[in-house]
N, C-alpha and C positions, 0 to 999 in steps of 0.2 A: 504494500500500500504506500503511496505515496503524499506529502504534504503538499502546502503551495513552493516550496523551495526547493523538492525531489523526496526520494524517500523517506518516508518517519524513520524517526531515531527511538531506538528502544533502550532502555537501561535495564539490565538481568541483576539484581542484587542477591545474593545468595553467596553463605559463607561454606556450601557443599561446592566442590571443582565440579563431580559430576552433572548435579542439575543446572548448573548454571550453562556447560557445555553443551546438553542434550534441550536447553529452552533456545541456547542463540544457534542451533543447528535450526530448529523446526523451524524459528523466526526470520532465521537468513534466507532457506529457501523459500519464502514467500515474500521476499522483496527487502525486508525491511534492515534497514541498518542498525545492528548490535554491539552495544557497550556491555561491560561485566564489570561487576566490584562485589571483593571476595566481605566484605565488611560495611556499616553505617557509614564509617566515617572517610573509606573511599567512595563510599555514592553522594556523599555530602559535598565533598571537593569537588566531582566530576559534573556534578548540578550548577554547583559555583560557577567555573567554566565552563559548561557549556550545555545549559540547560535541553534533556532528550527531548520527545512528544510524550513518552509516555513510561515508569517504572512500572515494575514485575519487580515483587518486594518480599523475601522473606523475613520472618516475625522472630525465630529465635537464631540469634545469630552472636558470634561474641563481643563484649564492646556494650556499641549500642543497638538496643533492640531494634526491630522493624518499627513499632509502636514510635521509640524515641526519634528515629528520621523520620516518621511520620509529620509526628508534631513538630519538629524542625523545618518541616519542608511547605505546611504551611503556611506558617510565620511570614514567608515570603514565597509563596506561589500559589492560587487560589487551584480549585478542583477544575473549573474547567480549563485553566490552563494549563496543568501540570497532571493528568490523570495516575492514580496512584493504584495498581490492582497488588492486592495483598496475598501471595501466594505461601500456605504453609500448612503444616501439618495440625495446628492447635485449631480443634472447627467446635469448640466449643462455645455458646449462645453468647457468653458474655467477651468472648475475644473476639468474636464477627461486630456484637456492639459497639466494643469500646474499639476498634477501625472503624466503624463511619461515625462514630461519634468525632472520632480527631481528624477527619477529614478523608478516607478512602471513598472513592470511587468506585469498588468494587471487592468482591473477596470468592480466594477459590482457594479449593484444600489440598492436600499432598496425600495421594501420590495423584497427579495432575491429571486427567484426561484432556489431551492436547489439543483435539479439534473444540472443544470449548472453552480452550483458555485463548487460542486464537481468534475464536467467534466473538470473544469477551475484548482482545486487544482491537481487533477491526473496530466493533461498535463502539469503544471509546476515543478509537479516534479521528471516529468518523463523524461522533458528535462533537469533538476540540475543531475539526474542521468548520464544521455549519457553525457553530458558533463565531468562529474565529471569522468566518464570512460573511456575518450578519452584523459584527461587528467594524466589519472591513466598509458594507453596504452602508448601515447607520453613518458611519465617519463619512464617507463621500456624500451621500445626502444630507447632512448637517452642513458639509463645507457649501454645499450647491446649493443649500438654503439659504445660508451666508452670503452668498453673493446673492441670489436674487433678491434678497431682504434689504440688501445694497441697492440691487436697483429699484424696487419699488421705490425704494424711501423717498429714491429721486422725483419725488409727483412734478416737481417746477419742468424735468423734462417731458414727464411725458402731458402736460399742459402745454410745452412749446411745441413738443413733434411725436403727439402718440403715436402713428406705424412703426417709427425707428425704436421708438421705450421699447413698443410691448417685442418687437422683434428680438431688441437684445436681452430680456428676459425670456422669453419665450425658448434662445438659444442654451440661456444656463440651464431650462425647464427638462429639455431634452434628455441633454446628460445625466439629469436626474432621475429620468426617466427608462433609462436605456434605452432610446430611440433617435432615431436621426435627425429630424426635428418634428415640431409641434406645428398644428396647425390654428391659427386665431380667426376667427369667424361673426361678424354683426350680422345680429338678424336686421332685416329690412323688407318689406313688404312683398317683393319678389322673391323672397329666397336669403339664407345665408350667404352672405360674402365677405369674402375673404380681406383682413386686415390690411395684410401685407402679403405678399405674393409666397407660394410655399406648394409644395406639391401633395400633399396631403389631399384628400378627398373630404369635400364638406359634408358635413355630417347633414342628415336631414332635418326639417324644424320639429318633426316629431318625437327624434328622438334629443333635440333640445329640451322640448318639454318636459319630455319623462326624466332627463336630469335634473330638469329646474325641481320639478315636482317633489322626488324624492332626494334631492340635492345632494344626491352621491355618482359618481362615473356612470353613465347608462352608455350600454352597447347601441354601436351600431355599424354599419356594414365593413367601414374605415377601420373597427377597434371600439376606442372609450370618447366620449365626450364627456366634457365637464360646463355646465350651465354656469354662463357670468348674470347673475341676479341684483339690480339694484336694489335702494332701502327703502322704493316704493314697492317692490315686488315686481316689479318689468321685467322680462327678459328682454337682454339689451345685446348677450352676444353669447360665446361659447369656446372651448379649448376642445381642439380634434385629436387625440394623440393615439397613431397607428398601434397600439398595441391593446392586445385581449386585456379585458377588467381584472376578471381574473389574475390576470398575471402582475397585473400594478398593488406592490407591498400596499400597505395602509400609509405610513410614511411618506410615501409619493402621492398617494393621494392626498392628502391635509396641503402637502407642498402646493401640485397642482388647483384643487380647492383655494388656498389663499390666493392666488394671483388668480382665477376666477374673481374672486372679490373684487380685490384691486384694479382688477379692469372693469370691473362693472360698475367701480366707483370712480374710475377715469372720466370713464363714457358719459357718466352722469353728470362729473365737472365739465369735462368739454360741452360737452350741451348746456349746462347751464352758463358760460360763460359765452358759447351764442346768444342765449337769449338775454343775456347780461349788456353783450355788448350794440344787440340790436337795440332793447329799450334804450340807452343811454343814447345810440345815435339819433333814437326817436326824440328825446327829452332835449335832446341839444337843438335839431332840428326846432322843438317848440320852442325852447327859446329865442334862438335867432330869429322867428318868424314874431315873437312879443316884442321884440327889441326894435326891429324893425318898422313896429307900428307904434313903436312913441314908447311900450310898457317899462316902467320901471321893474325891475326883477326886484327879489328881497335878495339878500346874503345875510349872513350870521357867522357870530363869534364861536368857533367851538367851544372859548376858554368859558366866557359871561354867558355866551347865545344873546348878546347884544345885536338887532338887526339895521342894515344898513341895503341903502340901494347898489345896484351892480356896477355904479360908475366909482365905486369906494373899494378898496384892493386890500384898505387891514383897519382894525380895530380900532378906536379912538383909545380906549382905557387900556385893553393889551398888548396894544401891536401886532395881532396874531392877525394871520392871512385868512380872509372871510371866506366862508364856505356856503355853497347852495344848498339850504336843507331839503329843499321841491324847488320847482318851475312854479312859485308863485309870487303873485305883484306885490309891490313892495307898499302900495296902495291896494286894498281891497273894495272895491267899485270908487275906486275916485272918495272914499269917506273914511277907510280905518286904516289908519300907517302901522304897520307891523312894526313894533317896541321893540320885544325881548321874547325868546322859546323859554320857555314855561315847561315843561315838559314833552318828549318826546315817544312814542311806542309805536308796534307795528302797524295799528289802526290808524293814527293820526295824527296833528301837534296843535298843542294848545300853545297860542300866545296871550300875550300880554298885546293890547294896542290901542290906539289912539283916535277916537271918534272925531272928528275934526270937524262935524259939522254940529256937534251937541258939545263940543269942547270938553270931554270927559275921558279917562285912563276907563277900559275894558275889556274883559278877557274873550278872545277866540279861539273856539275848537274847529277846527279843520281836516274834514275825515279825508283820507286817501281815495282818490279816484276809484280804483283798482277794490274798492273794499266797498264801495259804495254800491255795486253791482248786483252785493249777495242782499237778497230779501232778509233774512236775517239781521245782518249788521244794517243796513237802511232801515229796519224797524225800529231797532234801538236805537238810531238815533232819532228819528221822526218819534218815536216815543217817551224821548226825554223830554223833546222841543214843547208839546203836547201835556205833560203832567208839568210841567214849570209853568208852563202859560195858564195852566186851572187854577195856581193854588196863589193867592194873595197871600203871602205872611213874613214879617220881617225874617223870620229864623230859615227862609227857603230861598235861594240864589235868586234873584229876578234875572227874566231870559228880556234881553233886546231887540231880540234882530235875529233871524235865519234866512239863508241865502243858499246858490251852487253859482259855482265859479265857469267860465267859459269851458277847462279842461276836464270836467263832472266832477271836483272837489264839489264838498258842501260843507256848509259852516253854520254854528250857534255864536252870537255873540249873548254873554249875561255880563254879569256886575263884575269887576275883578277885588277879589279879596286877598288880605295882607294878614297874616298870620300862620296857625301853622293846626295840622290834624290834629287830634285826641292822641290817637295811634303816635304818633313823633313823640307830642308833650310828655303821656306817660311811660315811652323809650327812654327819655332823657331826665325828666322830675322825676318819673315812676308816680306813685298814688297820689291824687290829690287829697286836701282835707273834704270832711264831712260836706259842709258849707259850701267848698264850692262844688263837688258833684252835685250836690242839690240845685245849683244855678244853673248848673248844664242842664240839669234832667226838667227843670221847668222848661227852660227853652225848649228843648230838643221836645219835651212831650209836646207841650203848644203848638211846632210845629209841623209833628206827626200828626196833633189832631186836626191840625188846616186840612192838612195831605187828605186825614179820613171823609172828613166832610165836602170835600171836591171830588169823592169816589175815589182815591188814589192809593193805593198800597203802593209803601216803597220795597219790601223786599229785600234790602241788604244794606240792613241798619248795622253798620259796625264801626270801630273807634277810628278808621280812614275816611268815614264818610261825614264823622261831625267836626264842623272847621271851627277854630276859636278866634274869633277876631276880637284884637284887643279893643276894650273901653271903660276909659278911668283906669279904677284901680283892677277892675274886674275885665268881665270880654261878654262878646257876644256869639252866640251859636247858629252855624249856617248850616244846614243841613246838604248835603251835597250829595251829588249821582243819583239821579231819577231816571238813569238810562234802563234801570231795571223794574221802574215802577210800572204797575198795570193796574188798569183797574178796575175797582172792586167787586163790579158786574160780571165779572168777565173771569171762568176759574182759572186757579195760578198753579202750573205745574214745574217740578225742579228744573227741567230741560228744557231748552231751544234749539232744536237744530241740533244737537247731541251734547251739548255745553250745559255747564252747570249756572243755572241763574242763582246769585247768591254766593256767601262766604259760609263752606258749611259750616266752621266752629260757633257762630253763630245766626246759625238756621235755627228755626223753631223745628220740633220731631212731623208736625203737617209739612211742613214745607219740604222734607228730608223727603217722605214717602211719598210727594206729589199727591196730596189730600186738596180737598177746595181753602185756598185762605182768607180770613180778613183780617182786620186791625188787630185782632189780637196776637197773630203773628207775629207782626211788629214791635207790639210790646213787650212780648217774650225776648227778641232781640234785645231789644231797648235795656233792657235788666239784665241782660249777658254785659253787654257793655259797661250797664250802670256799675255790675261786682266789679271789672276789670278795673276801671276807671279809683275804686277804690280800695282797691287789693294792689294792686298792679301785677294781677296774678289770673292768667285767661281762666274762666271756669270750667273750660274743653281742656284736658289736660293733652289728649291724644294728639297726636302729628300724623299720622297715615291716615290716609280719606276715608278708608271702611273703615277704622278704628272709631275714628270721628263720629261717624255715622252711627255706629252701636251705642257710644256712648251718651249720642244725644237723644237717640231713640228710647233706651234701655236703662242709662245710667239714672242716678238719684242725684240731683246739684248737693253741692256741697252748703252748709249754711255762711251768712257774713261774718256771724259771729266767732265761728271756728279760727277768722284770719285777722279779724278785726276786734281789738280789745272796745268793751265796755257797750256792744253793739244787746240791745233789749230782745225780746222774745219778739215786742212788735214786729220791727222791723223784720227778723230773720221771717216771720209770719208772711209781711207785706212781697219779700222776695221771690219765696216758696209759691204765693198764688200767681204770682205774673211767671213761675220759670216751671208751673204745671203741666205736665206732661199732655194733657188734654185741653183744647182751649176752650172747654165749654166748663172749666173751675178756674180762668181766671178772669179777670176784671175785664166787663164790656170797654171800657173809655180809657184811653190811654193817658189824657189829660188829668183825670181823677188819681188814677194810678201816682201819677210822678209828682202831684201835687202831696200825695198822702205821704208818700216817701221822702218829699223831698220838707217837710215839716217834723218828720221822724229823724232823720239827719243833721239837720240843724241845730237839733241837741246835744248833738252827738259829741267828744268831748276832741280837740284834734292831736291825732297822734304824731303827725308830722308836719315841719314847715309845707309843706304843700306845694301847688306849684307856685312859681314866682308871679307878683302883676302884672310884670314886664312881658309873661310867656306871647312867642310867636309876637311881638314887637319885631321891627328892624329887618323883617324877613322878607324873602322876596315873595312876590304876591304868587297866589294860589288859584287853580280854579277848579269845581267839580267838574270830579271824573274827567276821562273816563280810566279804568284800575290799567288801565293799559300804561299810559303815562307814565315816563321816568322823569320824575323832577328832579330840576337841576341842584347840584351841590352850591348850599346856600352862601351869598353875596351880600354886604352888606350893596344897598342902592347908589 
């Protein structure tokens, strides 16, 4: 039998002349090359220098045992490197044990039956081979995933010249493959075709699919194919590699499988940077054609988002080089001069701007063209515009002015307000006193019960939606985002269009199961906020959605008094009926509600400076909603 380097090497240990003589006779005529050592501690040395494939090992011997070069030989050569068969006359249960306890390979007794000690030496070192190959195969496919891992990483290449990327990966794919090369293939409406040029036979789309499907190698006529799937689920292309499924390790397939990925997240950059570069030639196009008729464009500061017209090149206060947030006029119909960004998200940007025909500062929401489209989001906005315009009441945003812009932007202009949310204040103060939650919750109930009495449920009363605008020593309460309000006629279910309307931690448990709501919903909110507000501790303790969900369904609230020292039975009482699992045990009138509490609290003795008078002074101005908005990192003016 032979190694990869020519014949196995055999070591004969045995301290008898004869057997050693009569085992490297039977072993030489069958190919193999034989060493002998009459002793341990000459098979020890001849290891040393020149390690065999395999000992033939006797156990009593003078010196050191068979047992003790055993354990020697371990220490430094594992079993499947160094196969160890234990040949001797001792076949008692506990000396065959105690050899493969210390590491033999095998064990055969004295007096020898030869065609099965040679059956024994073949199959051990026919398993040091396979092993020694799988080992050999692993390292070259590690190295070959090394490089391609190399090339992947390069995306900036293959976004300047995917044929040439995926080809030269495709080439290291090969070698790793044991095949000549790989074939890459888009699918396209006529048929798969070919990336880059290769001789390879395109697999058909059929059997594209059945790989996409079960997103392992599917056969077909060529061999294996491998499905490139993007993160929408598209099949976008595929690897053809001539050779049987079968035949490809697991190893090569994971290889192959990645760079499926990788190109089908190529495929999807490149495409998306078409369509990237098309809009933008579209967007520049509009502009030039505004400019051309006289329109002022807007820019803005990224540093302030200070805005300025397109004929100004950097910032007055930063210096920084002005940026186009949109293709919009720096004048909104000849009457609102765009200020300052206010906030920005994927739906739209709110500014800050300038009436100039009523000479007054006011805030504009300006929804994205592109968004305006979906019935869903046009409802929401058309249904803010609509529960602002019913409700008459200082504590609720007054709405101005709506409008759509030449390019199908549309816009609310309301009131622009200076201060800062609940949600911020209690980030930053943490809890306020007694006293002044009480102030807020008059307000805020007052202005929920405007909302009721105009038919209006807000639906996602929580501590971002109530704004504090300073006055005096004290503020005033704005209620903010009636994008989600509906009303009360009309039942109110959790979803729109598959979205969650609402903040579940505090949802009411109707609102959760999509049950019919009215104002007492709201109130239940209201008194989520209200504990927050005075704990600075949310009463949902959960953070995962279904957790949320059971706990506001299922759980029992915690009482005020549990967090809040010297808090009476009333109160804990007054909480308990508004945070009632059913809304038919708690209070019809939410104005009664916050009035009752909010004269319960003002007894109440204060545990902490509170928040300051100053809170949300000097701040940049704010407008509702929508929760999409990232307000700017705050500036003095």
């Amino acid at each position: 039998m032979t190694t990869g380097d020519g014949p196995a090497r055999v070591l004969v240990v045995d301290d008898n002349e004869s057997n050693r003589e009569v085992l490297a006779r039977r072993l030489s005529v069958k190919g193999y090359v034989v060493e002998t050592a009459e002793d341990g501690e000459r098979a020890l040395a001849l290891v040393e220098a020149a390690p065999p494939d395999l000992i033939l090992l006797d156990v009593m011997m003078p010196g050191l045992s068979g047992f003790d070069v055993l354990d020697r030989l371990r220490k430094s050569h594992e079993a499947g490197d160094l196969p160890v068969i234990m040949a001797t006359a001792r076949d008692a249960s506990e000396d065959v044990v105690r050899a493969l306890t210390l590491g033999a390979n095998d064990y055969v007794t004295k007096p020898l039956d030869f065609p099965i000690v040679l059956a024994r030496v073949r199959t051990h070192l026919e398993l040091k081979r396979a092993r020694q190959e799988l080992r050999d195969t692993a390292e070259r496919l590690r190295e070959a995933q090394g490089r391609i891992a190399g090339l992947e990483a390069s995306s900036s290449q293959a976004l300047r010249d995917l044929p040439s990327w995926a080809a030269s990966v495709a080439s290291e794919l090969a070698g790793a493959a044991g095949v000549r090369e790989i074939g890459i293939f888009l699918v396209e409406e006529a048929g798969p075709r070919a990336l880059v040029p290769t001789g390879v036979s395109p697999p058909s789309a059929s059997a594209l699919w059945a790989a996409a499907s079960s997103r392992r190698p599917a056969a077909y006529e060529g061999g294996a194919v491998v499905a490139a799937v993007g993160m929408t689920g598209e099949l976008l292309g595929g690897l053809a590699v001539p050779r049987l499924v079968e035949e490809l390790q697991e190893t090569q397939q994971r290889i192959l499988a990645s760079f499926a990925h990788q190109l089908a997240g190529s495929l999807e950059l490149a495409r998306v940077r078409e369509q990237l570069a098309a809009e933008r030639a579209k967007k520049e196009a509009s502009r030039r054609q505004l400019i051309e008729r006289g329109v002022d464009l807007v820019l803005a500061c990224p540093v302030c988002g200070r805005c300025y017209d397109h004929r100004t090149e950097r910032c007055e206060k930063d210096g920084e080089l002005l940026e186009a947030p949109r293709t919009l006029p720096y004048r909104i119909l000849d009457r609102y001069r765009l200020v300052r960004i206010l906030g920005e998200g994927g739906m739209g940007t709110v500014f800050s701007a300038r009436d100039e025909r009523l000479n007054r500062d006011v805030a504009m929401k300006i929804l994205k063209p592109e968004h305006f489209g979906a019935p869903a989001v046009r409802g929401r906005f058309e249904q803010e515009a609509r529960a602002l315009g019913q409700i008459d009441h200082p504590g609720v945003v007054t709405i101005y002015d709506t409008g759509e812009l030449d390019e199908g932007s549309v816009f609310l202009v309301t009131e622009l307000l200076r201060g800062r949310d609940l949600e911020l204040l209690v980030r930053v103060h943490g809890a306020g006193r007694p006293d002044q939650v009480a102030s807020l919750l008059r307000q805020a109930g007052a202005a929920l019960a405007a909302a009721h009495r105009a038919g209006v449920l807000h639906r996602d009363i929580k501590p971002g939606n109530l704004f504090l605008v300073p006055h005096g020593s004290g503020f005033r309460v704005k209620m903010l985002d009636f994008g989600l309000a509906k009303s009360m006629r009309v039942s109110s279910g959790l979803t729109q269009s598959g979205l969650i309307v609402g903040t579940p931690a505090y949802m009411s448990p109707e609102q959760i199961q999509e049950k019919a709501l009215d104002g007492r919903s709201d109130l239940y909110s209201l008194a989520v906020v209200a504990f927050e507000a005075l704990t600075a501790r949310r009463l949902v303790r959960a953070t995962d959605l279904f957790e949320i969900f059971s706990e506001v369904v299922r759980g029992e609230p915690p009482r005020l008094s549990d967090y809040l020292a010297g808090v009476p039975a009333r109160t804990d009482g007054a909480f308990a009926s508004a945070l009632a699992r059913s809304p038919l045990d708690r209070p019809a009138a939410v104005d009664a509600w916050t009035e009752e509490v909010s004269a319960l609290l003002e007894r109440l003795p204060a545990a902490s400076a509170g928040w300051p008078p100053e809170s949300g002074s000097g701040e940049l101005p704010r407008v509702a909603g929508p929760d999409e908005n990232r307000t700017l990192p705050y500036h003095r003016p």
